[in-house]
C-alpha positions as CSV (number, residue, x, y, z in Angstrom):
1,X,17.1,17.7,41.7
2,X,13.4,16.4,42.5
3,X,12.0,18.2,39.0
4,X,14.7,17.3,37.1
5,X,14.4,13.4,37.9
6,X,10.3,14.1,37.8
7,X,10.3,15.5,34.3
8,X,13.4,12.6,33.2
9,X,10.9,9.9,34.3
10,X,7.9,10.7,32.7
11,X,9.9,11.5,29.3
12,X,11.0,7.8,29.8
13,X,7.4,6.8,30.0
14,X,7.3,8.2,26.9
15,X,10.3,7.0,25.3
16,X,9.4,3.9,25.8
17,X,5.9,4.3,24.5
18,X,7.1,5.9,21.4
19,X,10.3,3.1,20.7
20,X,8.2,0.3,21.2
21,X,5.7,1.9,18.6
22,X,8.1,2.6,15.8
23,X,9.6,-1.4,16.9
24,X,6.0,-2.7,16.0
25,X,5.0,-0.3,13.1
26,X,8.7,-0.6,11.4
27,X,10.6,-3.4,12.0
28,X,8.4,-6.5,13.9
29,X,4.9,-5.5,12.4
30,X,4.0,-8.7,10.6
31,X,4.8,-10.8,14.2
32,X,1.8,-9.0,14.9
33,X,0.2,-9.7,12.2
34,X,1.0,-13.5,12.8
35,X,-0.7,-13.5,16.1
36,X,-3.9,-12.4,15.1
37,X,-4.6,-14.9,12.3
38,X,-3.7,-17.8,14.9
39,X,-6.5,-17.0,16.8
40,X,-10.6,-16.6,16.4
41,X,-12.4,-14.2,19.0
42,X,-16.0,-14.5,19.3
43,X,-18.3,-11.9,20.0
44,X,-20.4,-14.9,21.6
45,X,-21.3,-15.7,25.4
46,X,-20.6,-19.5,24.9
47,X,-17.4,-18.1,24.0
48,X,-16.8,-16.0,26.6
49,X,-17.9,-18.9,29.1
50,X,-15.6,-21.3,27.7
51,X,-12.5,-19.0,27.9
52,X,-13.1,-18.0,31.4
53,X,-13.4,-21.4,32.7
54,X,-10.2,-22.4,32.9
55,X,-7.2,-20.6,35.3
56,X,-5.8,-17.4,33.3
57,X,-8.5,-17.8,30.9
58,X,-9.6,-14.5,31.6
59,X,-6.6,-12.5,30.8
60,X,-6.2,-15.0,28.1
61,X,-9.5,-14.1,26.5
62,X,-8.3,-10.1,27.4
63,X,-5.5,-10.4,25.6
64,X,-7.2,-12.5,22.7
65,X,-9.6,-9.8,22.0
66,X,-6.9,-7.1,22.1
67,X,-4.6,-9.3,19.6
68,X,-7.7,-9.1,16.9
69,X,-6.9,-5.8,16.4
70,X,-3.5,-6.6,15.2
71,X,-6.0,-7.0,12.1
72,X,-5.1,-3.3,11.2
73,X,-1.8,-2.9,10.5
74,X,-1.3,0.7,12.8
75,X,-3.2,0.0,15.8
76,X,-1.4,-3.1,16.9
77,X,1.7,-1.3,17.4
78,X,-0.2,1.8,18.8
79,X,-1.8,-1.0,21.7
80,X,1.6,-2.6,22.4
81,X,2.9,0.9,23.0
82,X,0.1,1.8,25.4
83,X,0.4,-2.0,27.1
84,X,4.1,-1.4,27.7
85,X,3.4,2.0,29.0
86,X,1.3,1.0,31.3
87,X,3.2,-1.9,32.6
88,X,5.6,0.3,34.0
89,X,3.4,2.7,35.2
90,X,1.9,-0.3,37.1
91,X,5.3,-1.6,38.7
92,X,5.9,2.0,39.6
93,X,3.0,2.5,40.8
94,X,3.4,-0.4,43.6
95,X,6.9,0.0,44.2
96,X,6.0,3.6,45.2
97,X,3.1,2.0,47.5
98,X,6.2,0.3,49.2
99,X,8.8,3.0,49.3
100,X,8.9,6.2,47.1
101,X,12.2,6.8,45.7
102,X,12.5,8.7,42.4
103,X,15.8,8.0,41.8
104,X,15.2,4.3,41.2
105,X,12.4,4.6,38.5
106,X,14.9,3.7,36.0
107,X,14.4,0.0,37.6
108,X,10.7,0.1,36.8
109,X,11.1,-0.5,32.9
110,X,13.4,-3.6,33.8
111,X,9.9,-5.7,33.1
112,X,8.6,-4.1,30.2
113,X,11.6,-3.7,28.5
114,X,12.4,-7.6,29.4
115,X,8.9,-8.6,28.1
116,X,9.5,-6.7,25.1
117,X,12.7,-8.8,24.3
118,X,10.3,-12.1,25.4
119,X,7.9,-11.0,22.7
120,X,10.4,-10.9,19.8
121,X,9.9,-14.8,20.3
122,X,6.5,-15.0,18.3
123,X,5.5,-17.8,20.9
124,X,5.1,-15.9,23.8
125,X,1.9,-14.4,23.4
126,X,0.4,-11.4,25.1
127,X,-1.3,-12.9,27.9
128,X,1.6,-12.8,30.1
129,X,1.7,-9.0,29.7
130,X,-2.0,-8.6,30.1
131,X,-1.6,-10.5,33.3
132,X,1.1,-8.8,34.5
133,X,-0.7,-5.5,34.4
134,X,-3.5,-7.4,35.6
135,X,-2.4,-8.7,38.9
136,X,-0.5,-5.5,39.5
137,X,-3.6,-3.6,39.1
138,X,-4.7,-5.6,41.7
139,X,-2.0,-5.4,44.3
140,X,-2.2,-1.7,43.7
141,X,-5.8,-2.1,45.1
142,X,-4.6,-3.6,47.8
143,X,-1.8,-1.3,49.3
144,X,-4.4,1.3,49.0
145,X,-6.7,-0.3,51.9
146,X,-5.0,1.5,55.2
147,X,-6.4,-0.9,57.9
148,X,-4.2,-3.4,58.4
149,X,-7.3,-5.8,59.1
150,X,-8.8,-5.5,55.8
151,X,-5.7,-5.2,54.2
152,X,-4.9,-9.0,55.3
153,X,-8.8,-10.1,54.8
154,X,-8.8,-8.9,51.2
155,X,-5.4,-10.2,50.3
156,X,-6.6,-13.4,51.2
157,X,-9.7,-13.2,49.2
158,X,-7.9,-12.0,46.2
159,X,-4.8,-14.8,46.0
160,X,-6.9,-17.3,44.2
161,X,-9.2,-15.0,42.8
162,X,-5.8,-13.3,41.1
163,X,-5.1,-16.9,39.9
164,X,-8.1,-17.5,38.6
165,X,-8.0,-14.5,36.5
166,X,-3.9,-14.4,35.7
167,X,-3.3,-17.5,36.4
168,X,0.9,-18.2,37.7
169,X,1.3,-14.6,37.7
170,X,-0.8,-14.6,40.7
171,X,2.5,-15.8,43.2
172,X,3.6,-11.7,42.7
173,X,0.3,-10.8,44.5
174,X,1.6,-12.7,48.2
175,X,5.3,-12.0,47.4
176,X,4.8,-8.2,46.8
177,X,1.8,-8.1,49.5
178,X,5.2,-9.6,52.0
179,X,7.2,-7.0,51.3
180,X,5.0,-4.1,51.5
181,X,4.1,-5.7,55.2
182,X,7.4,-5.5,56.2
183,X,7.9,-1.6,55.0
184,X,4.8,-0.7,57.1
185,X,7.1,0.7,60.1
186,X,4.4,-0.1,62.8
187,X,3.6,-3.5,61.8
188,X,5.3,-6.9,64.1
189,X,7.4,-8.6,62.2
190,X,6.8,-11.5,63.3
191,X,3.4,-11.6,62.8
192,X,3.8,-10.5,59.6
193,X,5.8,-13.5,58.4
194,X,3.2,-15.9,59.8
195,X,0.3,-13.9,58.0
196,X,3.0,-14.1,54.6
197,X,3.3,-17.7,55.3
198,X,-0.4,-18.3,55.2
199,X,-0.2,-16.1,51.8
200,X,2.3,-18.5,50.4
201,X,0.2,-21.4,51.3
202,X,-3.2,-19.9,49.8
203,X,-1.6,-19.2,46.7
204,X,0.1,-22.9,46.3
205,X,-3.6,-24.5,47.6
206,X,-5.7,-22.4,44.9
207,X,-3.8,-24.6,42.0
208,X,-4.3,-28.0,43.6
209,X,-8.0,-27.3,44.0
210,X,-8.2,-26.5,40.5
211,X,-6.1,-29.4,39.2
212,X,-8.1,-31.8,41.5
213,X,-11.7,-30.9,41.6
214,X,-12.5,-28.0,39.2
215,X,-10.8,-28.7,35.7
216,X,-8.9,-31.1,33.8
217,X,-5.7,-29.7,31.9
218,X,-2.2,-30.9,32.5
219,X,-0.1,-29.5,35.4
220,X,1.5,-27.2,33.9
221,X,-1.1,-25.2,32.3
222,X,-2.7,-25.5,35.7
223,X,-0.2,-23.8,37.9
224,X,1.8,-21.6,35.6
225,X,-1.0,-20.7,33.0
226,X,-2.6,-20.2,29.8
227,X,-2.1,-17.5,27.3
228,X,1.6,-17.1,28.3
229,X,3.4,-19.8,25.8
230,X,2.0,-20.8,22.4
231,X,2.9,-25.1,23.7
232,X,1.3,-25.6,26.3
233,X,3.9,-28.6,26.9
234,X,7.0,-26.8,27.7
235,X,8.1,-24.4,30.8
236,X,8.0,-20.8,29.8
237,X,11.3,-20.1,31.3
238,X,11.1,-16.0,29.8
239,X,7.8,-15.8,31.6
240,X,9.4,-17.0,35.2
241,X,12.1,-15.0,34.8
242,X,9.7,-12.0,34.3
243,X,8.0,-12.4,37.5
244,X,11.4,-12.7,39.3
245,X,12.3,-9.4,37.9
246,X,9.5,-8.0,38.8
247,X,9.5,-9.1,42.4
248,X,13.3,-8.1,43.0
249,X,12.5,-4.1,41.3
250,X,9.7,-4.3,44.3
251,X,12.9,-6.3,46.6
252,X,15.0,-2.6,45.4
253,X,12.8,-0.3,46.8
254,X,12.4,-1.8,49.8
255,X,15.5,-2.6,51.2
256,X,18.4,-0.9,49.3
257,X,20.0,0.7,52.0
258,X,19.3,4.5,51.8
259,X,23.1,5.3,52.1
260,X,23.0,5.2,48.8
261,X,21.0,7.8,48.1
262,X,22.8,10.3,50.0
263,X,24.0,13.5,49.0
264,X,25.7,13.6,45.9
265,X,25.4,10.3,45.0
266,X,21.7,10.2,43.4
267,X,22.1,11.7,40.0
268,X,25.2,9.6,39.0
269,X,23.0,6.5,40.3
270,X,20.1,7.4,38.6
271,X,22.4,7.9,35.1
272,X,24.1,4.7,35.8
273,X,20.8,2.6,36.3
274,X,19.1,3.9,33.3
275,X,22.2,3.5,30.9
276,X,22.5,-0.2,33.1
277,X,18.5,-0.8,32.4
278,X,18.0,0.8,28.9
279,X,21.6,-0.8,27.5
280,X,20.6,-3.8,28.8
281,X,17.3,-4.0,27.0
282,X,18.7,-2.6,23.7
283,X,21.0,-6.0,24.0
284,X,18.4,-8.3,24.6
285,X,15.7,-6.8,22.1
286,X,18.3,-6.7,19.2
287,X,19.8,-10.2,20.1
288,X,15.9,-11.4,20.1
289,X,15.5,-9.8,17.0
290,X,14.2,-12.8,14.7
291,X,14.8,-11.3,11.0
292,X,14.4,-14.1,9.0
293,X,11.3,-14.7,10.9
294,X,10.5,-11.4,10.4
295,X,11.2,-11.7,6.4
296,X,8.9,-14.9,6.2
297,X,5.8,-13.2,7.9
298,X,5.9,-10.4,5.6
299,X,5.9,-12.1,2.9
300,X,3.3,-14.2,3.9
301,X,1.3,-11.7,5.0
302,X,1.7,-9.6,1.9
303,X,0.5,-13.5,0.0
304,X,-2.6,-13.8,2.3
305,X,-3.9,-10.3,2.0
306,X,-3.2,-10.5,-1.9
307,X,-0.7,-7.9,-2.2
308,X,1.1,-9.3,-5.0
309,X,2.9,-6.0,-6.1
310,X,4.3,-5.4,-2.3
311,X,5.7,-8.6,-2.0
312,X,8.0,-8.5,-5.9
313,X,8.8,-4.5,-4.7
314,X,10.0,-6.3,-1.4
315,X,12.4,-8.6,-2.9
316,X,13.6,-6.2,-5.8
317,X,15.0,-3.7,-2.8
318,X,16.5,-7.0,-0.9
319,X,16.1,-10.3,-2.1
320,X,14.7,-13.2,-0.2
321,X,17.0,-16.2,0.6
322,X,14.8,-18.7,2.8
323,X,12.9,-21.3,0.6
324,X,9.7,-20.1,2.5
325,X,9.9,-16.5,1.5
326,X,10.8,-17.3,-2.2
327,X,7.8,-19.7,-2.3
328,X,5.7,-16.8,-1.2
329,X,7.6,-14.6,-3.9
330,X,7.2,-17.1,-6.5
331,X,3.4,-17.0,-6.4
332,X,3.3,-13.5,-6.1
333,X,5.4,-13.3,-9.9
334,X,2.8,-15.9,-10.7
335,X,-0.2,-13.9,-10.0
336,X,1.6,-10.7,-11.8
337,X,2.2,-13.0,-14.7
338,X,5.9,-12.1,-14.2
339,X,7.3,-15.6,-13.1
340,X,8.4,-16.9,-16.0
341,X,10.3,-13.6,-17.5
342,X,11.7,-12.7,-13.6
343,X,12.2,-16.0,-12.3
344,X,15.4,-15.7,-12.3
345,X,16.5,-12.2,-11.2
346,X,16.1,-13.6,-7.5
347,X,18.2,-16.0,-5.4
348,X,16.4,-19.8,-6.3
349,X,16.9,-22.7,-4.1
350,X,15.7,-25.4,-6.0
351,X,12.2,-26.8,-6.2
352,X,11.9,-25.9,-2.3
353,X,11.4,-22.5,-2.9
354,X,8.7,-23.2,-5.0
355,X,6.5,-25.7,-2.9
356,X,8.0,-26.7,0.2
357,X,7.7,-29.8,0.9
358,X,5.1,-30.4,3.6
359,X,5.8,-30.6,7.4
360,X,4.9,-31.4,11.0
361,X,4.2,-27.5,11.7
362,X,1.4,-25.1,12.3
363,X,2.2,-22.6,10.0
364,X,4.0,-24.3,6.9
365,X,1.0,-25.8,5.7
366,X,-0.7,-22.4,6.2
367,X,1.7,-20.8,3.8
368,X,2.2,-23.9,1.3
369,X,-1.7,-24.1,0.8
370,X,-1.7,-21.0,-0.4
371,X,0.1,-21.9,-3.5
372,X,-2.1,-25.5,-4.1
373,X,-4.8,-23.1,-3.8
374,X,-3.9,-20.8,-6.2
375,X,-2.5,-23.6,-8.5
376,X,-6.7,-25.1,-8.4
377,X,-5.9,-28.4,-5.9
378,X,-8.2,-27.0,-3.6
379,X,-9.0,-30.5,-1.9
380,X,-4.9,-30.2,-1.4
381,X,-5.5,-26.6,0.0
382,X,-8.4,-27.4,2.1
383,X,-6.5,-30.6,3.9
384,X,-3.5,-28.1,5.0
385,X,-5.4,-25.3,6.2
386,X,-7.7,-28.1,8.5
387,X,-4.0,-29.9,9.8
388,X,-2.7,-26.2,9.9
389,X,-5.3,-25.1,12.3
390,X,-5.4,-28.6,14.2
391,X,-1.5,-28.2,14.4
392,X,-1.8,-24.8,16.5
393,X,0.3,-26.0,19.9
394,X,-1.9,-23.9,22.0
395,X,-5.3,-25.5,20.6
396,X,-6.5,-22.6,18.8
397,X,-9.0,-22.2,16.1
398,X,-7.5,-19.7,13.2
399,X,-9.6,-17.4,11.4
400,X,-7.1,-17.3,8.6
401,X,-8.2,-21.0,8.3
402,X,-11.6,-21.3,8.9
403,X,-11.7,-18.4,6.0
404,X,-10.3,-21.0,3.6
405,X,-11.8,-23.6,3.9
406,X,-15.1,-22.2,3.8
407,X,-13.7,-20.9,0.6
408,X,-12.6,-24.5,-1.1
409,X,-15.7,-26.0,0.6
410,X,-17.6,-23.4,-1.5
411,X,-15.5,-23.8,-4.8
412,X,-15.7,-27.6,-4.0
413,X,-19.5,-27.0,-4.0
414,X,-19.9,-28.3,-0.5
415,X,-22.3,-25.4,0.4
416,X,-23.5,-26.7,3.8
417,X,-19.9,-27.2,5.1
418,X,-19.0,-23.8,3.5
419,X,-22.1,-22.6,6.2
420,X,-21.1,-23.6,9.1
421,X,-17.6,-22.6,9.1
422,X,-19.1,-18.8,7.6
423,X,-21.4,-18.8,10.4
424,X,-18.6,-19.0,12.8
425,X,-16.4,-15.9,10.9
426,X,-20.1,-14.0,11.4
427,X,-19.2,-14.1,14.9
428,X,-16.3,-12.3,14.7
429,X,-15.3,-8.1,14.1
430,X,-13.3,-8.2,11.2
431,X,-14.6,-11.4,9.3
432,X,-18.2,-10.8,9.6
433,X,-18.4,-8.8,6.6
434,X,-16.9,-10.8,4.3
435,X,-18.9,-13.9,6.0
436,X,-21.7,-12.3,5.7
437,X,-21.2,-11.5,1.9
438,X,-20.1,-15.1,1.0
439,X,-22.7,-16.3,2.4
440,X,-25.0,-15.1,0.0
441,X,-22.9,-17.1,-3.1
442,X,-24.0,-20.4,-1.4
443,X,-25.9,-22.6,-3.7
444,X,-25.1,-19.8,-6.7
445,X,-23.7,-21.5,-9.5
446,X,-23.9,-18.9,-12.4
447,X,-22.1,-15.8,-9.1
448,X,-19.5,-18.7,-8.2
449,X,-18.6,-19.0,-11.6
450,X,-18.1,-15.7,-12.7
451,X,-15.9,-14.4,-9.7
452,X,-12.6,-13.3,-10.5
453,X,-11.0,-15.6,-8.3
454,X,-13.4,-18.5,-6.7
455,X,-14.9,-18.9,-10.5
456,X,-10.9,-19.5,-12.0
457,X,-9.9,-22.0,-9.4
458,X,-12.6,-23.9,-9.7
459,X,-12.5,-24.1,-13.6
460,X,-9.0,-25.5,-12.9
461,X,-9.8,-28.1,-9.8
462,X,-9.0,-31.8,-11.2
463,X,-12.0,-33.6,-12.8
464,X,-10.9,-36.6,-11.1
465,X,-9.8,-37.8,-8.3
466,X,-6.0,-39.0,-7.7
467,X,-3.7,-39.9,-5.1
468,X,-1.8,-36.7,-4.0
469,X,1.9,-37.6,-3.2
470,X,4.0,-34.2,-2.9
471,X,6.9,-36.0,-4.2
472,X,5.5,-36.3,-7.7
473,X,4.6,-32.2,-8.1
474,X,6.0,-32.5,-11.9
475,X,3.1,-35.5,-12.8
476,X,0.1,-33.7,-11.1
477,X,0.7,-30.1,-12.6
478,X,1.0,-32.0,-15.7
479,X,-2.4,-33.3,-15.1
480,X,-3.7,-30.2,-14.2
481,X,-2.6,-29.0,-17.6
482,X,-3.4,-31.6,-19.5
483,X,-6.9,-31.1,-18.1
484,X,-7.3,-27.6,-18.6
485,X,-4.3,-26.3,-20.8
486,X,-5.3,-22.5,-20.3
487,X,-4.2,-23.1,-16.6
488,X,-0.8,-20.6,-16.6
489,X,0.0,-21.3,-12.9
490,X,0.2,-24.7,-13.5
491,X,2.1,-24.3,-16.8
492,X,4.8,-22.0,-15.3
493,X,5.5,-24.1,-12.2
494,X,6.2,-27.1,-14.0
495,X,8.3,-25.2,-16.5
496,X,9.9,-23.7,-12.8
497,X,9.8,-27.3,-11.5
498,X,12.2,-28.6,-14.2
499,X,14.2,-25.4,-14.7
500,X,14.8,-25.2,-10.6
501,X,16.0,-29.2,-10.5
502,X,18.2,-28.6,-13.9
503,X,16.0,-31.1,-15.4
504,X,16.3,-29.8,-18.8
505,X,15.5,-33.3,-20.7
506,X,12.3,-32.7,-19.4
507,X,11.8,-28.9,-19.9
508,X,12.5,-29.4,-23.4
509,X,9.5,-31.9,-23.6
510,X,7.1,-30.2,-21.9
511,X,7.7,-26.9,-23.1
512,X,4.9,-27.0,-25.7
513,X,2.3,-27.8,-23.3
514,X,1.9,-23.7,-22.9
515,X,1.1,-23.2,-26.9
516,X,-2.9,-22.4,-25.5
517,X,-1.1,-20.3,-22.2
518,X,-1.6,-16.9,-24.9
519,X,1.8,-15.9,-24.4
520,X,2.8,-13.2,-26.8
521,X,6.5,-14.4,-26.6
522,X,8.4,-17.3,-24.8
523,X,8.8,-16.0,-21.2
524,X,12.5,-15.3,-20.9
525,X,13.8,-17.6,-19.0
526,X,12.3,-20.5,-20.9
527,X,14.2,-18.9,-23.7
528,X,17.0,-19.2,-22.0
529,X,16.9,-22.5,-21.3
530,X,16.0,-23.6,-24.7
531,X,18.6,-21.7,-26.1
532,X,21.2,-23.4,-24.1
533,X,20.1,-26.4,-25.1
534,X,20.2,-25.6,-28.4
535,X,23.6,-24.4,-28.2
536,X,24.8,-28.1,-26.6
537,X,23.9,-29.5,-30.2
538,X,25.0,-26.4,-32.4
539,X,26.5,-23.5,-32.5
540,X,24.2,-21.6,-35.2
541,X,22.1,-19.9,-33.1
542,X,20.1,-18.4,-35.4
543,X,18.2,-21.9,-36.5
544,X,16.8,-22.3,-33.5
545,X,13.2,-24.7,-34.2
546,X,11.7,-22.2,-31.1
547,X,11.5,-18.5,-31.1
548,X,14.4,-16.4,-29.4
549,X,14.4,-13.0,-29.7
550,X,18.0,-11.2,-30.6
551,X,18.8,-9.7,-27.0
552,X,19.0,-13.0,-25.4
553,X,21.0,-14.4,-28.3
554,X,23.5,-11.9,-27.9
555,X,23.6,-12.5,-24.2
556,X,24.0,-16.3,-24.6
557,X,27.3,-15.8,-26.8
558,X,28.9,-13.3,-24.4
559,X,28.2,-15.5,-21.4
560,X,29.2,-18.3,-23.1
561,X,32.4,-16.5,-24.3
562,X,33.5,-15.4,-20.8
563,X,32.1,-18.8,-19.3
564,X,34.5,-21.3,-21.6
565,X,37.8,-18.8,-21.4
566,X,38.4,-17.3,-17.9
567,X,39.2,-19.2,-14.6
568,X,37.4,-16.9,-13.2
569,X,34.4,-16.7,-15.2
570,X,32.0,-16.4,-11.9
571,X,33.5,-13.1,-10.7
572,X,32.7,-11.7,-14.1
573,X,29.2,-13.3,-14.7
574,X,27.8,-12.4,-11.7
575,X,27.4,-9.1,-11.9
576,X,25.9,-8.9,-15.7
577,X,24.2,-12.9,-16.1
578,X,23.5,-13.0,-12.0
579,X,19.5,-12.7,-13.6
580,X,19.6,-15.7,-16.1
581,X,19.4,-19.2,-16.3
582,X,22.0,-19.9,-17.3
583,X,24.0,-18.1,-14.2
584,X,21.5,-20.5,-12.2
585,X,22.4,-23.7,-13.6
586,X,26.0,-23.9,-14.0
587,X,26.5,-22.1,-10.4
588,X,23.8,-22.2,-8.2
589,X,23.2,-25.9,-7.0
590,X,20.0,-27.4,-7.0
591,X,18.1,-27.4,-3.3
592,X,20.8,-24.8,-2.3
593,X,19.0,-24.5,1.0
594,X,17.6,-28.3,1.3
595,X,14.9,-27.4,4.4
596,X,13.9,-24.5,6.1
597,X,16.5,-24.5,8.6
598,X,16.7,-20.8,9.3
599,X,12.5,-20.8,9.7
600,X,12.9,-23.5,12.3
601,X,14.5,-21.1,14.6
602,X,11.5,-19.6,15.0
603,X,10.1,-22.7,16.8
């Protein structure tokens, strides 16, 4: 029975390794991909220093510089693995320090499966799992020393040490140190509770001192910690809850009685506490299971690392519905030249999902500046990526920022501003290069110019100034136009602009604004459009003033034959017309999802 339960716990360890890796690699890799661009680790004493002066700043810089390496898209999900694996090696580790007892192992992935389900939440961050481990590691230490004496001496050197270094997590360190007192059989009980008492007291003190005399940071960061909960403001409920799950595993193999044990009665316990354990993770992970969170990351990720063709393959096998992820789809057709012929064959929600409308969040502006950048309104771009990165709750600078806006600074021509904030990406292990190699366009006007991308935007940046108001989007990209009319992006989002609102008065008189786009043919849905409009004032479609070509014709007059004669003429159009303007306008309503509800469950 011992081998059996032996070899079933270590392939659990490995289990769980393995299922968390194909969680992270399949289904939740872009959450990780989110934490690492909210964040900028410095190779840089001053840096270290600065992290390591606060309490938990040390397993908050630990876990900072592990989350960098979310950068690469495998070895995030190969680290969380190994973290998870080694939590629970940890928690068994020192509940076998108290009391060995194979047969409740299954108890000892309570905590990292339960910070697994926390994690699904893309505001807890990994410091409380890199704490965790930590002060574990440290209690481990501990149990290890055999005289009593020392045991007692060090303990009480490493409480606010532990807190210093882990922050809240600390508490587990004279909690666990209790218990395993009481389980030495030789030890007076009595005695012990007056040395756990002074514990207690040690660890309470170490935060007061701190919050009185050696920093200044608001209560709660003091006593429970930093790195744990992206705002700082608000009680990390999921993060208390871990350490009392924790602490009462440790409580289990202390003191549940060992009748229980007995006999016969192990193997159906240990089957019943893993299916209990395991089931009970599988609910929580999958009812923590953000997907439209998940949906919006990838997109954005796929935007922000230019992976245009990704993104349109993404929404061709599923199509996106929230305003944020058709934004991000919308400028990926744009940057394939496809957005005016494939518009359309995705769900639209009004103008929404084609700028969002700006607000009070970190990572909207992130993701809406990406389309004023794109569009040449890099002043527009530059101010949301700086209130972006001022917006982070946890006071974080963002390398995915500080990339940009040395980027409009330099298109902007603003070459010593562009320096400093390339000076800082130097600093860093996967920006330096690219730093490094901007830095040597500074000050080159002929190099600026003819690159692919910063040369482009910066022909098509306004020539004068204005008064940005995101309410007027149809006036300014008619400016941009009107200054430079070879500006596509521009053209085909206020074509998109008036299609999306059903403002086809105006469509109709901007539509020749694109005659110097180089189009070889109208983009299809502009046909569309015009064609319908044409149809309101005559039925001889083949006089149209504006080219149409024959397919689309043909396609008008069977829509609009099914569309005028059957009651249920939706039915029938929306599996053959579900693609085409005209589908849109007459039964999709305009702003369809007015707001980003669904991404503000993310928050």
């Amino acid at each position: 029975m011992k081998i059996l339960l032996r070899n079933a716990n270590g392939m659990l360890t490995l289990l769980l390794g393995v299922v968390v890796f194909i969680f992270y690699a399949f289904f939740y890799a872009n959450h990780l991909h989110f934490q690492e661009q909210l964040q900028l680790f410095q190779f840089t004493v001053p840096y270290f220093i600065e992290s390591i002066s606060i309490p938990s700043g040390f397993t908050a810089f630990l876990s900072q510089f592990i989350t960098q390496f979310f950068y690469l898209p495998w070895v995030g999900p190969v680290l969380m693995a190994l973290l998870m694996v080694r939590l629970q090696l940890m928690v068994k580790w020192v509940a076998f320090r108290i009391k060995r007892n194979p047969n409740l192992e299954p108890f000892t992935f309570v905590p990292p499966l339960f910070l697994w389900a926390l994690l699904c939440d893309e505001n807890y961050m990994l410091g409380g799992l890199v704490a965790l481990i930590l002060t574990l590691q440290l209690v481990w230490v501990l149990t290890k020393i055999s005289s009593p004496v020392v045991r007692i001496i060090a303990t009480m050197i490493f409480i606010p040490i532990t807190y210093w270094l882990a922050g809240g997590t600390a508490v587990l360190m004279p909690l666990i140190m209790i218990v395993f007192e009481l389980t030495r059989p030789t030890e007076n009980r009595v005695s012990v509770w007056w040395i756990g008492a002074g514990y207690l007291i040690l660890m309470l003190i170490s935060p007061l001192i701190a919050k009185n005399y050696l920093v200044l940071l608001p209560s709660m960061q003091v006593f429970i910690g930093y790195g744990y909960y992206r705002y700082l403001i608000y009680l990390p409920f999921g993060i208390l809850l871990l350490w009392a799950l924790t602490f009462l595993v440790m409580l289990l193999y202390a003191f549940l009685p060992k009748s229980v044990m007995d006999g016969k009665k192990s193997l159906p316990f240990y089957i019943s506490s893993l299916f209990l354990v395991w089931g009970g993770a599988a609910y929580l992970v999958a009812g923590s299971y953000n997907r439209i969170a998940e949906e919006v990351m990838t997109y954005d990720y796929f935007i922000r690392t230019k992976q245009w063709d990704k993104a349109v393959a993404l929404a061709e096998k599923d199509a996106p519905a929230n305003p944020l992820a058709v934004a991000s789809l919308n400028l990926a057709l744009s940057q394939k030249g496809l957005l005016g012929d494939k518009m359309f064959h995705f769900i639209q929600n009004g103008s929404e999902g084609l700028i969002p409308q700006f607000d009070r969040d970190y990572f909207l502006p992130m993701m809406v500046g990406e389309v004023y950048y794109y569009l040449g309104l890099t002043n527009t771009a530059q101010r949301f990526a700086f209130e972006g990165m001022e917006a982070i709750p946890d006071y974080q600078k963002s390398a995915r920022c500080l990339k940009r806006l040395a980027e409009t600074n330099l298109i902007n021509g603003s070459y010593e501003v562009s320096r400093k904030y390339l000076l800082i990406l130097q600093n860093t292990f996967f920006y330096k290069d690219w730093a490094t190699e901007t830095l040597a366009y500074l000050g080159d006007e002929d190099r600026i110019n003819n690159h692919p991308e910063w040369g482009r935007i910066r022909k098509f940046r306004p020539k004068e100034d204005f008064l940005f108001d995101g309410n007027q989007l149809d006036m300014i990209l008619g400016m941009l136009i009107q200054q430079e009319p070879t500006n596509r992006m521009a053209y085909e989002y206020l074509m998109g602009y008036c299609l999306l609102n059903k403002d086809l008065p105006h469509f109709m008189q901007y539509v020749d604004l694109g005659k110097e786009i180089g189009y070889k043919s109208m983009p299809i849905s502009y046909q569309e459009a015009a064609l319908y409009v044409w149809g309101l004032q005559s039925t001889d479609l083949s006089q149209t003033p504006f080219p149409v070509n024959n397919e689309v014709k043909k396609r008008m007059q069977t829509y609009a034959g099914i569309y005028t004669t059957r009651e249920d003429a939706q039915m029938y159009l929306e599996k053959e017309f579900a693609d085409t303007y005209w589908y849109y306008f007459h039964y999709r309503y305009k702003n369809i999802i007015k707001r980003n509800e669904e991404f503000r469950q993310m928050h």
